[in-house]
C-alpha positions as CSV (number, residue, x, y, z in Angstrom):
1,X,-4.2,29.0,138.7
2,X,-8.0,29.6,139.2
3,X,-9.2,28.9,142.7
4,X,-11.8,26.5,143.0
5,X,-14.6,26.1,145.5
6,X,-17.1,23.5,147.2
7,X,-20.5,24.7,148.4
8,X,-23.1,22.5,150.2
9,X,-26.4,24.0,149.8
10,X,-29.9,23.2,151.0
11,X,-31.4,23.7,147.5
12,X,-33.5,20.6,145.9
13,X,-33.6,19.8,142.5
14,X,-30.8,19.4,141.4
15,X,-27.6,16.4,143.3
16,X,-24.9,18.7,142.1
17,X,-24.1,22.0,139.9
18,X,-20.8,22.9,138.2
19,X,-19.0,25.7,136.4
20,X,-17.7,29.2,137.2
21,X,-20.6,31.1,138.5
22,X,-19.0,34.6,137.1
23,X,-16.8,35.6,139.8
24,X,-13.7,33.4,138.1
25,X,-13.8,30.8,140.5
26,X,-15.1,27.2,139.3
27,X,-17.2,26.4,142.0
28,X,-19.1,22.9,142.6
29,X,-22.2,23.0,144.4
30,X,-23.8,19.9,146.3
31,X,-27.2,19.6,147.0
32,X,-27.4,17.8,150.9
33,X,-31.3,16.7,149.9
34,X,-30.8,15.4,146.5
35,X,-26.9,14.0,146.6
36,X,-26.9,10.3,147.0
37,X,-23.7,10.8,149.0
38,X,-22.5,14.5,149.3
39,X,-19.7,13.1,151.7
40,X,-18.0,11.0,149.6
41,X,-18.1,14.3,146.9
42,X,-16.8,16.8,148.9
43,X,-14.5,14.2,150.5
44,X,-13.0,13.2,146.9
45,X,-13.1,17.1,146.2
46,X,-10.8,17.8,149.2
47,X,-8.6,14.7,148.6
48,X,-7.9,15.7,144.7
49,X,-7.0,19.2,145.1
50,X,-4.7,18.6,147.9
51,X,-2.7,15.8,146.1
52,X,-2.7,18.1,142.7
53,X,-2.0,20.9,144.8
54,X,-4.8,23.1,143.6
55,X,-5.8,26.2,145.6
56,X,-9.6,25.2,146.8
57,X,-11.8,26.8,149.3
58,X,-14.4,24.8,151.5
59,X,-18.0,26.7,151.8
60,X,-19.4,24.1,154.3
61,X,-19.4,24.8,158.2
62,X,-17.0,23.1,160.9
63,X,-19.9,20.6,161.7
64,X,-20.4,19.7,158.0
65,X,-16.4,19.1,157.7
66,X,-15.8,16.9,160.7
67,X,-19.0,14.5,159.4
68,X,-17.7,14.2,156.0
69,X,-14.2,13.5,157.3
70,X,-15.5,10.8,159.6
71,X,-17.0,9.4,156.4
72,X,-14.8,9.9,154.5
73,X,-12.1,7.9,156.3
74,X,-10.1,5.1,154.7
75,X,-11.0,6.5,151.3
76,X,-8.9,8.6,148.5
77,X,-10.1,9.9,145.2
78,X,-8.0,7.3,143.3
79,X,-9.6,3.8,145.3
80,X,-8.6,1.2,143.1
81,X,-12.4,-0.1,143.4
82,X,-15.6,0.7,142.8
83,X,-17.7,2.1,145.4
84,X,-21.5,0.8,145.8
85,X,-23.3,3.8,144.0
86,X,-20.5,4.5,141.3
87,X,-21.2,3.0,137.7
88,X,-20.1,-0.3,136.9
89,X,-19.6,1.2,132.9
90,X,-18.4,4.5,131.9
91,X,-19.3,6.1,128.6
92,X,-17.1,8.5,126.4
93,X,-18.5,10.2,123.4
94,X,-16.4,11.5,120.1
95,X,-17.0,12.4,116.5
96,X,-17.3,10.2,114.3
97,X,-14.2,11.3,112.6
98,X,-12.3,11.2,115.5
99,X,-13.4,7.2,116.2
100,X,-10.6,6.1,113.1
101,X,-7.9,7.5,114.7
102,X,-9.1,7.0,118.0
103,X,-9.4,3.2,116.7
104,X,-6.0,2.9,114.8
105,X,-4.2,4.2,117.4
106,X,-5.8,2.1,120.0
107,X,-6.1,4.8,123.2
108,X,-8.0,8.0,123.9
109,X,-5.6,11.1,124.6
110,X,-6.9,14.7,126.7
111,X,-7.6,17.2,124.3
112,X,-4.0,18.7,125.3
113,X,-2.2,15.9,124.3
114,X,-4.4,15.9,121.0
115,X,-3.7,19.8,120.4
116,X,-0.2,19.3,121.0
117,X,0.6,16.8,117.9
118,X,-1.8,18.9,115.6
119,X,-4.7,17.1,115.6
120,X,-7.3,19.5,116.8
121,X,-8.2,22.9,115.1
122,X,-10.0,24.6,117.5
123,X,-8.3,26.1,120.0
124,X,-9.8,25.1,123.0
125,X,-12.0,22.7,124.0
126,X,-16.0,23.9,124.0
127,X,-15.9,23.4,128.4
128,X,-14.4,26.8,128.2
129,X,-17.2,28.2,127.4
130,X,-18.8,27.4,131.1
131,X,-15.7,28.3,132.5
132,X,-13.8,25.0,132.8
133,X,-9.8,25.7,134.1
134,X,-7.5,24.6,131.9
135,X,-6.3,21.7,133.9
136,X,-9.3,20.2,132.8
137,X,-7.3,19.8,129.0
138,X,-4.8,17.3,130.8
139,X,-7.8,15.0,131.7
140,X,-10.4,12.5,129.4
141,X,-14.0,12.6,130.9
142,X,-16.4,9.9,131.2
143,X,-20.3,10.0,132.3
144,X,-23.2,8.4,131.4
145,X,-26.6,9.3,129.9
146,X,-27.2,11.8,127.2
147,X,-23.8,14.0,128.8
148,X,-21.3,13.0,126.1
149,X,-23.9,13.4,123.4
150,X,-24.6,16.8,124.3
151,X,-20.5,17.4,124.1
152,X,-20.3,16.2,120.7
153,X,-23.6,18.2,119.8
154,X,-22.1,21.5,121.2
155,X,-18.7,21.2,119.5
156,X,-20.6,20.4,116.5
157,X,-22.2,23.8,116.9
158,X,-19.4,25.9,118.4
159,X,-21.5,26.1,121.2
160,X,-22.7,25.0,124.4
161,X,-26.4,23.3,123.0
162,X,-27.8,21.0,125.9
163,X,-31.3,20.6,124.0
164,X,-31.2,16.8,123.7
165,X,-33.6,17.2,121.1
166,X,-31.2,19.6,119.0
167,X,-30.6,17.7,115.7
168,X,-26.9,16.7,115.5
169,X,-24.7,13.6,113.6
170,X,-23.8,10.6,115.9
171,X,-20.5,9.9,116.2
172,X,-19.0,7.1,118.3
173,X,-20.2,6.1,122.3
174,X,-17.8,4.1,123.4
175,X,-18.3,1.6,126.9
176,X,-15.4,1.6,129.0
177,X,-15.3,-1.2,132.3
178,X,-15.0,1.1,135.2
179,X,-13.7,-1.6,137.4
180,X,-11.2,-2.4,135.5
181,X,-9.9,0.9,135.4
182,X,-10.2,2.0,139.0
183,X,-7.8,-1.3,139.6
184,X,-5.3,-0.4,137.3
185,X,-5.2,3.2,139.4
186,X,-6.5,5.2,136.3
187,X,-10.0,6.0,137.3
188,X,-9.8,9.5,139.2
189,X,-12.5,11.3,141.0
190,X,-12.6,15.4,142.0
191,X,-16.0,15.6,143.7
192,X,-17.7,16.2,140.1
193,X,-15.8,14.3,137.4
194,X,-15.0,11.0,137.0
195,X,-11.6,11.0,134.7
196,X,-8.2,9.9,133.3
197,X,-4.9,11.6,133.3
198,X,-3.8,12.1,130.1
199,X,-4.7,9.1,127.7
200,X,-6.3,5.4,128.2
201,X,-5.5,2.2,126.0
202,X,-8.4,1.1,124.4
203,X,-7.6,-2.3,125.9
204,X,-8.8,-3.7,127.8
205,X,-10.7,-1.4,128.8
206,X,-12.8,-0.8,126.1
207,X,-15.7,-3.3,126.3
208,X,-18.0,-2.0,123.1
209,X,-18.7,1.2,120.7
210,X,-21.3,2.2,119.0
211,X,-22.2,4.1,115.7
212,X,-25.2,5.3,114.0
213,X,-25.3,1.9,112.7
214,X,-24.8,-0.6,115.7
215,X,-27.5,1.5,117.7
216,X,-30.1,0.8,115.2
217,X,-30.9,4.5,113.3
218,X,-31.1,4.8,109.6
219,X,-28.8,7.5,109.3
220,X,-25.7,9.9,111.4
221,X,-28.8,12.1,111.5
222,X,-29.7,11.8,114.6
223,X,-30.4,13.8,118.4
224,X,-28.2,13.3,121.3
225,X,-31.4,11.4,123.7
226,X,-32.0,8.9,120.7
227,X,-28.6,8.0,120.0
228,X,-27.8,7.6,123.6
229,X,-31.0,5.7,124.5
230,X,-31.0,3.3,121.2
231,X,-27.3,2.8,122.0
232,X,-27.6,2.2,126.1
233,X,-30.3,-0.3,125.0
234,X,-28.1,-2.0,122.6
235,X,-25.5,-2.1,124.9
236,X,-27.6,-3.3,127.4
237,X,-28.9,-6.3,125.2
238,X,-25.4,-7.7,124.0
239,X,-23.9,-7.2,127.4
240,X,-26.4,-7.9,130.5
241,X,-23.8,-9.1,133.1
242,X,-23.1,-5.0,133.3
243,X,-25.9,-2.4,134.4
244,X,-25.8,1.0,133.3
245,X,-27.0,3.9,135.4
């Protein structure tokens, strides 16, 4: 299994960078200026590779450990709660011809379980490309912003594209109630990710989607920002009780 390694760095710019760096190991680097809360990362990090039993290194000093243990107390990467700064909804972006099935079937699957009943023709998933590890295939990921749209962009192109701007066809963003989910124990966090094992009813969970249509655009035609901003805006008008980051 490919090792996997926490760095905090003094670097600005940027709250926290991930991928394998070209030396095999996927590392995750936090920024201690820009994180909004490096301990709770590193601390969810540490406490989601021990209980998976991944092989993980720590590049932070003694002094830097003890703190973020100390704040860390009390907590575990699966809390059944939300924490203050975590988002209260968490979006999920997918084709639009994988929305039917998706819809029909009424829960989203990891790509594993999707390869392993047929459904998927490539042969593995485009995060490869930046050097995900394969365990990654047993999990769905959620963000928020123009990150899924960018996904569905890249697989589009057999590529990784993160021009937001690149032209690409809207599929479905679908609004999950992260709340919800962290009560039901199904909301995971490894210091980068915020995920799901395996697959996630639809209900009720699922609190909107949106096409091409419901965000407002004339056609699929569309780029990831626009979709994702028309859409967030949408979202944001027929459902104000919940803020999105």
């Amino acid at each position: 299994m490919p090792r996997r390694r926490l760095e905090l760095t003094e670097e600005s710019g940027f709250q926290l960078i991930c991928g394998d760096q070209g030396d095999g190991v996927y590392s995750i680097r936090l920024s201690r200026p820009d994180h909004p809360d490096w301990h709770m990362a590193a601390g969810d990090f540490l406490s989601f590779h021990e209980a998976a039993g991944i092989p993980f290194e720590l590049g932070l000093d003694e002094r830097d450990i003890c703190s973020m243990r100390e704040h860390y107390r009390g907590h575990s990467y699966n809390d059944p709660y939300l924490r203050t700064n975590e988002p209260a909804v968490l979006v999920h972006s997918t084709p639009a011809e994988s929305w039917e099935p998706i819809r029909r079937e009424g829960q989203l699957l990891c790509w594993n379980a999707l390869k392993a009943r047929g459904a998927l023709r490539e042969q593995e998933p485009i995060g490869a490309a930046l050097g995900d590890p394969e365990d990654f295939r047993d999990y769905i990921m959620f963000g928020s912003g123009v990150t899924g749209e960018l996904i569905v962009s890249s697989r589009q192109k057999g590529c990784i594209c993160t021009d937001p701007q690149a032209d690409y066809l809207a599929g479905a963003r679908l609004y999950f109630d992260a709340a919800l989910m962290a009560r039901d124990g199904l909301l995971l966090r490894d210091g980068c990710h915020i995920k799901v094992r395996d697959r996630l009813p639809l209900e009720p969970y699922l609190i909107w989607e949106a096409d091409w249509k419901a965000a407002g655009l004339g056609s699929p035609r569309s780029k990831p920002e626009t979709f994702a901003r028309l859409a967030d805006g949408e979202f944001s008008r027929r459902f104000c009780k919940y803020t999105l980051l």
